[in-house]
C-alpha positions in Angstrom: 35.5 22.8 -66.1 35.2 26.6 -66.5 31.1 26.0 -65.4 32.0 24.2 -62.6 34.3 26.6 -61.7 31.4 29.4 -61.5 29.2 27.2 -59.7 32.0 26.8 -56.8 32.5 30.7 -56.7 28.3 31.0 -56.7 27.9 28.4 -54.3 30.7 30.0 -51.7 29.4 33.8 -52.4 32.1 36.6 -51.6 34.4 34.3 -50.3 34.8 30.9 -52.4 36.9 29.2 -50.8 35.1 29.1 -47.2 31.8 27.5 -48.9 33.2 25.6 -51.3 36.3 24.3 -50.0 34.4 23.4 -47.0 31.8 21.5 -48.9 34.6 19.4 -51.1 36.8 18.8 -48.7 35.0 18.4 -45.2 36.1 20.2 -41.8 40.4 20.2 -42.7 39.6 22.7 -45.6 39.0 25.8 -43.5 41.8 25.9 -40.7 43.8 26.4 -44.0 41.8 30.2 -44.4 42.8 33.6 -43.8 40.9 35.4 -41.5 39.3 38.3 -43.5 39.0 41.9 -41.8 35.6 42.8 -41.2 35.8 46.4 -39.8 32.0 46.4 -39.3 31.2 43.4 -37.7 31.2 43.0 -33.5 34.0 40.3 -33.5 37.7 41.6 -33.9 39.4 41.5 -37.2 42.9 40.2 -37.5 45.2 42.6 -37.7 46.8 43.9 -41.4 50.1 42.3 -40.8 48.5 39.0 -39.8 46.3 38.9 -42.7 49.5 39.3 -44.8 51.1 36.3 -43.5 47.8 34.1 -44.1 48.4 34.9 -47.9 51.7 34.3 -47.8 50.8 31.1 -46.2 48.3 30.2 -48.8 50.7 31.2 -52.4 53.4 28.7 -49.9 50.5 26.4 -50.1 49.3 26.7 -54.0 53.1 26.9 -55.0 53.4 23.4 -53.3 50.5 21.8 -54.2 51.2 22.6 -58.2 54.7 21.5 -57.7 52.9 18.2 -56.7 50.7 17.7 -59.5 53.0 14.5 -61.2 52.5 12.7 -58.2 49.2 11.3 -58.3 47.7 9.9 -54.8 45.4 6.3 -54.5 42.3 8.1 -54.5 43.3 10.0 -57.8 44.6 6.4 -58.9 41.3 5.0 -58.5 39.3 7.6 -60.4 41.6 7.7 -62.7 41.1 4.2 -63.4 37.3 4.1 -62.9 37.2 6.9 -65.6 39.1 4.5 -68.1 36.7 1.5 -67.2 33.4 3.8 -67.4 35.1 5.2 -71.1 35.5 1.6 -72.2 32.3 0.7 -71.0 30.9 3.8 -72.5 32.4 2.9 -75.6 30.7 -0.9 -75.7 27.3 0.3 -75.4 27.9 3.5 -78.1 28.7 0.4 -80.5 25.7 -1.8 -79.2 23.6 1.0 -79.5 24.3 1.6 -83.2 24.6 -2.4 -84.0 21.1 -2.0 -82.4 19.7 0.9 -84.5 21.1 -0.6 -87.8 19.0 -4.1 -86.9 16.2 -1.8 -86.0 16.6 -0.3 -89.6 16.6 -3.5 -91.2 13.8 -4.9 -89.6 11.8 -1.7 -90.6 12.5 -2.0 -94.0 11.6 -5.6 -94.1 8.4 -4.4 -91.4 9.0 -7.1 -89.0 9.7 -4.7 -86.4 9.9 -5.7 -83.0 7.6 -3.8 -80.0 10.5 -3.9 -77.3 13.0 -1.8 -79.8 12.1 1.5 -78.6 12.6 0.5 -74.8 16.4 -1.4 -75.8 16.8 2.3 -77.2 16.0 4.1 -73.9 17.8 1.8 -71.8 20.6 2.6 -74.3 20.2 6.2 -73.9 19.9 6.3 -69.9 23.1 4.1 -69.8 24.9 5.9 -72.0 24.0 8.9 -69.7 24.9 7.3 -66.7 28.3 6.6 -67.9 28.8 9.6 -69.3 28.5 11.5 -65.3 30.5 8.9 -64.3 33.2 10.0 -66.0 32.5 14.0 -65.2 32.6 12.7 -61.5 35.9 11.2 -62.2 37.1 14.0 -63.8 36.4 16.6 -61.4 37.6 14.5 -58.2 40.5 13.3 -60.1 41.7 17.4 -60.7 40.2 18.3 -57.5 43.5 19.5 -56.6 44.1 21.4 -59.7 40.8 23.4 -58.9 41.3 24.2 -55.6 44.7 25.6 -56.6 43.4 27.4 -58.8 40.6 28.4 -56.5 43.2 29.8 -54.3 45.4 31.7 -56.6 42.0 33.7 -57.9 41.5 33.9 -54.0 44.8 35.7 -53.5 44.7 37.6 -56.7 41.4 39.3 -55.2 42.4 39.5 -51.3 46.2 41.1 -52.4 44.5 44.2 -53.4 41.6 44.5 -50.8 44.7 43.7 -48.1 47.3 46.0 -49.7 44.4 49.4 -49.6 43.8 47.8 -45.7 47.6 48.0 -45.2 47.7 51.2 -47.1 45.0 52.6 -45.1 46.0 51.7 -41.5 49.9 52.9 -42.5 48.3 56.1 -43.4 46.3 56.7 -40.3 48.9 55.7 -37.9 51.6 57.9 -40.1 49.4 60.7 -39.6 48.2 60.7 -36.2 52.5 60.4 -35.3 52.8 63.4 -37.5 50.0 65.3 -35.5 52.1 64.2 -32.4 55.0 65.6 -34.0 53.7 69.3 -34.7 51.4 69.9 -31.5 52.4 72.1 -29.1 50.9 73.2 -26.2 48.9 75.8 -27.9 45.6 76.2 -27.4 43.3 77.5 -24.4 42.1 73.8 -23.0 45.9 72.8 -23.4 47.3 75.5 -21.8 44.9 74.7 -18.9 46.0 71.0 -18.9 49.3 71.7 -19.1 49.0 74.5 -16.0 47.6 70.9 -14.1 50.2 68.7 -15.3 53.4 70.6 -14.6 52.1 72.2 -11.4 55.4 72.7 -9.3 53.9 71.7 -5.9 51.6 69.0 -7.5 55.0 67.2 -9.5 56.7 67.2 -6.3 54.3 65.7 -4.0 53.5 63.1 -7.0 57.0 62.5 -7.5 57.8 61.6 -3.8 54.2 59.9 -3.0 55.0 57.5 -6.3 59.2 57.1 -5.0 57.9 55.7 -1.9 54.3 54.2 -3.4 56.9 52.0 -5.0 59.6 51.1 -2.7 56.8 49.9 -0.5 55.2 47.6 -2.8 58.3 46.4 -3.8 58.9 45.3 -0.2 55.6 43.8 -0.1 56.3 41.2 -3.1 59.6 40.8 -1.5 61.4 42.2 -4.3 65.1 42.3 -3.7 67.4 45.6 -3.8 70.7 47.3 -3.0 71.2 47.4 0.8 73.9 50.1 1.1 74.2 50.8 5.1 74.3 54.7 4.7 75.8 54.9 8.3 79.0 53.3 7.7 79.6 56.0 5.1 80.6 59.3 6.5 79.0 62.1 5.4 80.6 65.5 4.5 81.5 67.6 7.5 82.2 64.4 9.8 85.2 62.9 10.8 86.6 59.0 9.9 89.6 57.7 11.2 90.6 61.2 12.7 90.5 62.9 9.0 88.3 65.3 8.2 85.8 64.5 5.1 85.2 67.7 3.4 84.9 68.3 -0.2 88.3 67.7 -2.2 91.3 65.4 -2.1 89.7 63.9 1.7 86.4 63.4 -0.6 88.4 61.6 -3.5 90.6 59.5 -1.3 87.6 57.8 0.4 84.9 57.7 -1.7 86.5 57.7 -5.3 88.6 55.7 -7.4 89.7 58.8 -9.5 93.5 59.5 -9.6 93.9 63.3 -9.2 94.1 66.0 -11.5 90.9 65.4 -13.2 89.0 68.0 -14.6 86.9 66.7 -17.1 83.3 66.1 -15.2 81.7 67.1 -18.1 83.1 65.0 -20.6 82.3 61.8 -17.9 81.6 61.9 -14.7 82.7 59.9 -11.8 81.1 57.3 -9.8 81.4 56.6 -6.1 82.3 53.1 -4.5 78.7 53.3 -2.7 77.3 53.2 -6.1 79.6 50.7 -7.4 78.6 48.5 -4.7 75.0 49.1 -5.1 75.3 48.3 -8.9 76.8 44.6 -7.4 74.1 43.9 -5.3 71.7 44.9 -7.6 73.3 42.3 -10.2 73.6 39.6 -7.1 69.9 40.4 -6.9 68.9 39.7 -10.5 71.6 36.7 -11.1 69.8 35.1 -8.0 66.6 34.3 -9.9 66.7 35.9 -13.2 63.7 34.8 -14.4 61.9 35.2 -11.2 63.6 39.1 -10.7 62.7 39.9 -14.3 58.8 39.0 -13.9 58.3 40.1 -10.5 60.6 42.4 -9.1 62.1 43.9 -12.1 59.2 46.2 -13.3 58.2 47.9 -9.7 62.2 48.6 -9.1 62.2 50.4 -12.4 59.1 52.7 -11.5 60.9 53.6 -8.0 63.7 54.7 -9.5 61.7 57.0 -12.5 60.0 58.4 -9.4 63.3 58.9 -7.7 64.4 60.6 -11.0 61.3 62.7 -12.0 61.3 63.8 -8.3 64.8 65.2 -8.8 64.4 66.9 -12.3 60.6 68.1 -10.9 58.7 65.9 -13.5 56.0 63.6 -13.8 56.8 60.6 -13.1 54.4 59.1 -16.0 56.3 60.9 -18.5 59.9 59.7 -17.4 61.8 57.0 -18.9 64.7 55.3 -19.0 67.3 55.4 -21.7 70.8 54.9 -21.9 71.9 58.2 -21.7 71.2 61.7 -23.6 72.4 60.6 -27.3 70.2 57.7 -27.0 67.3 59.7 -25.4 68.1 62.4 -28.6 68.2 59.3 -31.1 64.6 58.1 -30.1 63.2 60.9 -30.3 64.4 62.0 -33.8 64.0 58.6 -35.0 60.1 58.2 -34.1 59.1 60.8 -36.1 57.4 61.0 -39.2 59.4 63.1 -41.5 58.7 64.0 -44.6 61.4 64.9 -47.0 61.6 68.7 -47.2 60.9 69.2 -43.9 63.7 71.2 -41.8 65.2 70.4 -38.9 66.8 73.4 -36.7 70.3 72.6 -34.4 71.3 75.6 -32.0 74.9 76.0 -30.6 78.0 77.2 -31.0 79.9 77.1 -34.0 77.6 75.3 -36.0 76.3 72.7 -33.5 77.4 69.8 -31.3 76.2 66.4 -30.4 73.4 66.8 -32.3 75.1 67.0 -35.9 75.9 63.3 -36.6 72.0 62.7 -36.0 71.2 65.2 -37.9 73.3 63.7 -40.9 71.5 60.3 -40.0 67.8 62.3 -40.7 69.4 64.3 -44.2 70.4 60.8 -46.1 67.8 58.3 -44.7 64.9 60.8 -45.0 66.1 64.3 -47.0 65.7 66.1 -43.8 67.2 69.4 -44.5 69.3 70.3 -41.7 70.0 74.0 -40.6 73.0 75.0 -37.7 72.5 78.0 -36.4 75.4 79.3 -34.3 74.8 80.9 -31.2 77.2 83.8 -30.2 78.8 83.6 -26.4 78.1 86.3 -24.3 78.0 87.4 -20.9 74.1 88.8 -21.6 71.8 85.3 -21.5 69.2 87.1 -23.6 71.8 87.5 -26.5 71.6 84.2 -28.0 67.8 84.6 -27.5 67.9 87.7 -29.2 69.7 86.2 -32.1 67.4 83.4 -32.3 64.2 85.7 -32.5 65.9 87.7 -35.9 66.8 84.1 -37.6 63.2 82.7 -36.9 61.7 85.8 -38.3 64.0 86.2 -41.2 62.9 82.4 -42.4 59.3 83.1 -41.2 58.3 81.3 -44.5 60.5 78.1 -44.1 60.2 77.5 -40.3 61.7 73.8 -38.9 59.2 71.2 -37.5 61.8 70.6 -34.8 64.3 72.5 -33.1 66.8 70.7 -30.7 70.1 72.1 -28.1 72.0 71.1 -25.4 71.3 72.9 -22.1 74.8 72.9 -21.5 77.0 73.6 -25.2 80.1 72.0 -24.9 82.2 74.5 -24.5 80.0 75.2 -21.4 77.4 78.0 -22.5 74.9 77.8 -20.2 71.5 78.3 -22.4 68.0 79.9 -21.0 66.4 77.1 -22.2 62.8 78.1 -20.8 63.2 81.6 -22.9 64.8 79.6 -25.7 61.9 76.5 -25.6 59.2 80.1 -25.9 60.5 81.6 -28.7 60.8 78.8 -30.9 57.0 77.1 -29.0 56.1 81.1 -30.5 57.0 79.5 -34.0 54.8 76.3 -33.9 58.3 74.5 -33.5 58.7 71.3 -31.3 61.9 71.5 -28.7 64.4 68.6 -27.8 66.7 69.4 -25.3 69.7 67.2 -23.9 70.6 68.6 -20.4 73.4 66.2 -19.9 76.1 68.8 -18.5 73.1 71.0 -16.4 71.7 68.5 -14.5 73.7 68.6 -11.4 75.5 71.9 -12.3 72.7 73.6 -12.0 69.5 73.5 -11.2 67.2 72.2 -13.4 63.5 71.6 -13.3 61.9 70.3 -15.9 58.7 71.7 -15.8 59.5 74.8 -15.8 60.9 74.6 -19.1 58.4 73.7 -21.0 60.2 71.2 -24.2 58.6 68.7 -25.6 61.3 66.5 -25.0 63.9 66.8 -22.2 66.6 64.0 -21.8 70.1 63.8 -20.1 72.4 61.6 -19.2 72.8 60.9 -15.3 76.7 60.3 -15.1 78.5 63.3 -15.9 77.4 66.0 -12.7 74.9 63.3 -11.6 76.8 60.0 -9.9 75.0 57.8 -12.1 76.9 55.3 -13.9 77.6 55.2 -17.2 74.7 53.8 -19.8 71.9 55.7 -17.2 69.9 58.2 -18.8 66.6 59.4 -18.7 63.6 61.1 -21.6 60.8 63.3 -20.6 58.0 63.7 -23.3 55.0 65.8 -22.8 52.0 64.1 -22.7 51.2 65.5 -26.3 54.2 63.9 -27.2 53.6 60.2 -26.2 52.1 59.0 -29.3 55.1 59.9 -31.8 57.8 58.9 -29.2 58.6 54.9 -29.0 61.8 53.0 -27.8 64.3 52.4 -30.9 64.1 48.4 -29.6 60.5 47.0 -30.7 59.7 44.3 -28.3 56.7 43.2 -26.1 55.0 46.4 -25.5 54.8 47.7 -29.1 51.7 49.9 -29.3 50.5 49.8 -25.7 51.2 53.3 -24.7 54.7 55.5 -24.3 54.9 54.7 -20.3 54.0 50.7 -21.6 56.9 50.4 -24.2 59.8 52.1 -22.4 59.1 50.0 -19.4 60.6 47.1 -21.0 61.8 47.0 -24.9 64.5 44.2 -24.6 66.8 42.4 -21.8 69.9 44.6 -20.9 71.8 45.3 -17.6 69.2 47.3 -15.5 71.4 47.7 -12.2 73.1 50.5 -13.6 69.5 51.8 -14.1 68.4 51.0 -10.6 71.5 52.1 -9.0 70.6 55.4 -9.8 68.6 55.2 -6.4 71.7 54.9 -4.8 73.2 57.6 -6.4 70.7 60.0 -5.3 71.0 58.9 -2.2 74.7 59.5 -1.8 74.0 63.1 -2.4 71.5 63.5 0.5 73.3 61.5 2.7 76.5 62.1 2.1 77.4 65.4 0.2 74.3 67.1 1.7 72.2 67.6 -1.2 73.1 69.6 -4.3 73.1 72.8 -3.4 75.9 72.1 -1.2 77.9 70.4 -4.1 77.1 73.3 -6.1 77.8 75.5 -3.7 81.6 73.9 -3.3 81.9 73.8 -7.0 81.1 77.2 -7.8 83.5 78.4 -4.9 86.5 76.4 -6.5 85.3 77.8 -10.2 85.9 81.1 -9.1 88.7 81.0 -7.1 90.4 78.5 -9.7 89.2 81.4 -12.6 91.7 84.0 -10.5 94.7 81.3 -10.0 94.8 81.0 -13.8 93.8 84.5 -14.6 96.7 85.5 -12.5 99.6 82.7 -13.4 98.5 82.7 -17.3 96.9 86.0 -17.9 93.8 84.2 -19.3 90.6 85.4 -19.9 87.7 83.1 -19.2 85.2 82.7 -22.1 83.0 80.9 -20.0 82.7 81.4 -16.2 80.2 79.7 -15.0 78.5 76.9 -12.8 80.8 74.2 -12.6 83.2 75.5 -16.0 85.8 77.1 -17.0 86.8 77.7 -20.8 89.5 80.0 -22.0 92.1 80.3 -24.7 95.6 78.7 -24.3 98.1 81.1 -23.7 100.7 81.4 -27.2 98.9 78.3 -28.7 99.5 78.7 -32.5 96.8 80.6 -34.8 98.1 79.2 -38.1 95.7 76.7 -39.1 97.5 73.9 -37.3 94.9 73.8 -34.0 94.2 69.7 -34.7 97.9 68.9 -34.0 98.5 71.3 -31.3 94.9 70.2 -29.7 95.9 66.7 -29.6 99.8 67.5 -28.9 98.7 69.3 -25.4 96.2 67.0 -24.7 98.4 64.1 -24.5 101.0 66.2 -22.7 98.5 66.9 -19.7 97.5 63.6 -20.0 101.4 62.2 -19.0 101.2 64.3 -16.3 98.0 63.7 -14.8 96.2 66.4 -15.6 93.0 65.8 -17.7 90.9 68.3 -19.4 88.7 68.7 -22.6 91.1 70.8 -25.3 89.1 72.0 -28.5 89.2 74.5 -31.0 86.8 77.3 -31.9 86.2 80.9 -32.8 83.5 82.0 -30.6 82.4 84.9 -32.9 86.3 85.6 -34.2 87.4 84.9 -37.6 90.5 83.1 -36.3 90.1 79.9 -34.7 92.1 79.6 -31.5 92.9 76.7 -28.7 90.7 76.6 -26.1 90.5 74.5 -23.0 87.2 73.4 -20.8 87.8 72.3 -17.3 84.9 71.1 -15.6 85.1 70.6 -11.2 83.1 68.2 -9.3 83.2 67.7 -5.6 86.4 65.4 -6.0 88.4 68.3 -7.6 90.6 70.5 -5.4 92.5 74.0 -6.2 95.9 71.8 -6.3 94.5 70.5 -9.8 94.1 74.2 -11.1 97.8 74.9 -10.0 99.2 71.9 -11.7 97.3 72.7 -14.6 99.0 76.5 -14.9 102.5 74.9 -14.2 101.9 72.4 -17.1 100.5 75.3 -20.0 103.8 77.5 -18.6 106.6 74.6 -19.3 107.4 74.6 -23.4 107.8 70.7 -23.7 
């Protein structure tokens, strides 16, 4: 058995059970093989993780085909049966032949030999032979299936460890070319020169409208359906409807928003127009109409107008802007496509210790021993203080730098960060920047480009009026190969612009009616520089109302925020009561703002409050808002 065994392996060379299995058991024997990566040869390999379940496939197979050996099939019925005959038979002529050699004996000794005794003796022999490979044959069909699974067991025995080094190998490589990904910066001469190209202000902007448009047409070509909002029924700002004047304020919240009044919490969420909630409806009327039709067809060049739309805003390139769900998410994918390695550091900037970013930077300390570091930034009036402060931390831990550094444009207690001067110093450090800009974008002005991260995402529903669950991420092209969707789905490996195309079936209209959005602020507010323009006005003159009733001073003057302390709020420890207390008190009245507490470089935590103005919000709120903090219950 064991010789027969060798001859199969000889006879099938490196691989047995192609040559052998093939010759025992005809053409059905080799659909049941692996194919076997051959890096060198011309025709493609199967891939690692294919290979894997072909073995797994095959022990399935042995596993079952052992669990079958009581059951014996016709065929092995029959040699089994043949075997016993030809043994019987075998036996009969072992006892003729020696009842002939005893009678050959005899007649020697009594010399009346006969001539034809040698040839009954080779006929003898031959038979005996005969029956004798009779019986081998029988034997080896009749444990055919004990061979071949035995065949196959050695099989996988051999091919586990060539496949687990293949596995081993390709993990390796594609580990380490991420983790290239996730440590280059734009750093050296050729870069710097690509990267002059790429961002080019004039050359984004052109790009970015050519590709908005490129889009919308081809859209209407394949007659791919979209929101049809008739701008001209919608008065704009500075017009007149129904003989009232539509100007920024209360005249703008009556007609365009659902908003009750007295809210001043745009950067905690935002507000959304009824033009964009309509455009949302017909964008769902014009998926639900064909689904399967909208998500093949029209779905894919909708989604590229509206990143053009987006990176046109923001000044990016449109091939490095996707959608997400909004900033956390855009900050989650990021952080959770990279290869760490435990040890390495990860750096959060803002105030008091951090902000959005600390519960995913918890996440990266347990699942991968990421050490995280907060590093507070101090609030002041000078922007190049917290830049300052930044410069003397990365030079004291020179020796123990972060791989990544990540902060919100905007800290929540509305800081407004340099984030270009912020994104040099630590790029002068060989660390790679995240930055959520979920509370600039529409506050200020923000171009992407200019600032340089390797990852910028936002949320488009707090200054923006995007609806909720519409967000964007832009990665530097050096950045594209460690940054992938948290969904796996169709597009796995085909390229960063490939994979966050599409990476799983969700509600795109509120995606798509970002269009919209954008377009209510050209055609109806005038573009954002006259929002922010309105905004900033009512900041300031807001700042002196409460300066003036409360005798406040405002921590944070600026853009589209207020922050300051609450007048006699309690320093005793007991800021979580009396934070929640006076936020549900505002609240029954209709005034609604963020409360928090912090020190802002003190040693006493105090109660702060963060009121935050769009172009629905009117003085009125402000002076409700002093009456409320005045009253005692």
């Amino acid at each position: 058995m064991a010789l027969f065994v060798v001859y199969l392996r000889r006879r099938g060379g490196a691989d047995p059970l192609r040559g052998s299995w093939a010759a025992m058991n005809g053409p059905m024997a080799a659909p049941l093989l692996p194919p076997r990566p051959d890096r060198g040869s011309e025709t493609p390999s199967a891939s690692p993780r294919g290979d894997q379940a072909a073995l797994q496939t095959l022990e399935v197979i042995a596993d079952r085909e052992t669990s079958r050996g009581a059951v014996l099939s016709p065929v092995e019925i029959i040699l089994r049966t043949v075997k016993i005959l030809t043994l019987v038979v075998w036996i009969v002529v072992v006892i003729i032949k020696r009842t002939h050699q005893e009678d050959v004996r005899d007649a020697e000794m009594l010399n009346t030999t006969d001539p034809d005794s040698s040839t009954h003796v080779d006929v003898f022999l031959l038979t005996q032979w005969v029956l004798w490979v009779v019986v081998v044959a029988c034997t080896v069909g009749e444990n055919q299936r004990v061979l071949r699974t035995e065949l196959m067991r050695s099989y996988l025995r051999g091919s586990k460890d060539s496949y687990t080094r293949e596995l081993k190998k390709d993990m390796y490589e594609y580990h380490m070319a991420k983790r290239e990904g996730m440590v280059d910066i734009v750093d050296t001469f050729f870069e710097r020169v690509r990267h002059s190209l790429h961002h080019n202000p004039v050359k984004l902007k052109i790009e970015g409208i050519w590709s908005y448009r490129r889009y919308d047409k081809t859209g209407d070509a394949i007659g791919a359906k979209e929101s049809a909002i008739n701008w001209k029924e919608w008065p704009p700002v500075g017009d007149r409807y129904r003989g009232e004047a539509v100007e920024f304020g209360d005249a703008l919240r009556r007609m365009y928003y659902n908003v009750d009044k007295g809210y001043l919490d745009m950067a905690g969420c935002g507000v959304v127009p009824r033009p964009v909630l309509a455009a949302r409806v017909q964008w769902d009327d014009a998926n639900q109409s064909n689904p399967v039709l909208w998500r093949f067809r029209s779905l894919d060049t909708r989604l590229k107008e509206a990143q053009a739309r987006i990176a046109s805003e923001v000044q990016a390139d449109p091939d490095d802007t996707v959608f997400v769900a909004s900033g956390e998410e855009g900050v989650s994918t990021v952080l959770r496509s990279l290869p760490w390695h435990t040890g390495d550091r990860f750096l959060v900037l803002g105030a008091d210790g951090g902000d959005a970013f600390k519960c995913v930077g918890k996440f990266l300390e347990n699942q991968c021993g990421v050490e995280v570091v907060m590093l507070p930034l101090p609030v002041a009036e000078n922007k190049s203080t917290p830049i300052q402060h930044l410069k003397v931390w990365l030079k004291q831990n020179r020796h123990e730098l972060p791989k990544v550094a990540a902060f919100s444009h905007v800290l929540p207690c509305g800081l407004y960060l340099d984030a270009r001067a912020l994104t040099s110093a630590l790029h002068a450090a060989s660390i790679s920047v995240i930055i959520d800009g979920s509370d600039a974008l529409g506050q200020y002005p923000v171009r992407v480009s200019d600032i340089n991260a390797d990852w910028y995402t936002a949320s488009l529903c707090n200054f923006v009026p995007g609806l909720p669950g519409c967000g964007f991420l832009v990665a530097n092209p050096l950045k594209h190969g460690c940054t992938g969707p948290l969904t796996v789905s169709y597009f796995d490996k085909q390229g960063y612009f490939r994979e966050f195309a599409y990476y799983g079936l969700r509600d795109f209209s509120s995606w798509l009616a970002i269009i919209d959005a954008f377009d209510y602020v050209s055609k109806v507010l005038g573009g954002f520089a006259a929002a922010q323009a309105y905004c900033q006005k009512l900041r300031a003159s807001a700042a002196a109302l409460l300066e003036q009733r409360l005798g406040a001073r405002m921590m944070i003057n600026a853009g589209c925020t207020l922050t300051f302390a609450v007048p006699g709020a309690a320093q005793d420890g007991s800021q979580t009561s009396a934070s929640a207390n006076l936020k549900f008190r505002l609240m029954r009245h209709g005034v609604r703002v963020h409360v928090f507490t912090g020190a802002f470089g003190s040693s006493t935590p105090r109660l702060y409050i963060r009121a935050t103005v769009g172009v629905c919000s009117s003085l009125s709120d402000f002076e409700t808002l002093a009456r409320l903090l005045l009253q005692n219950d």
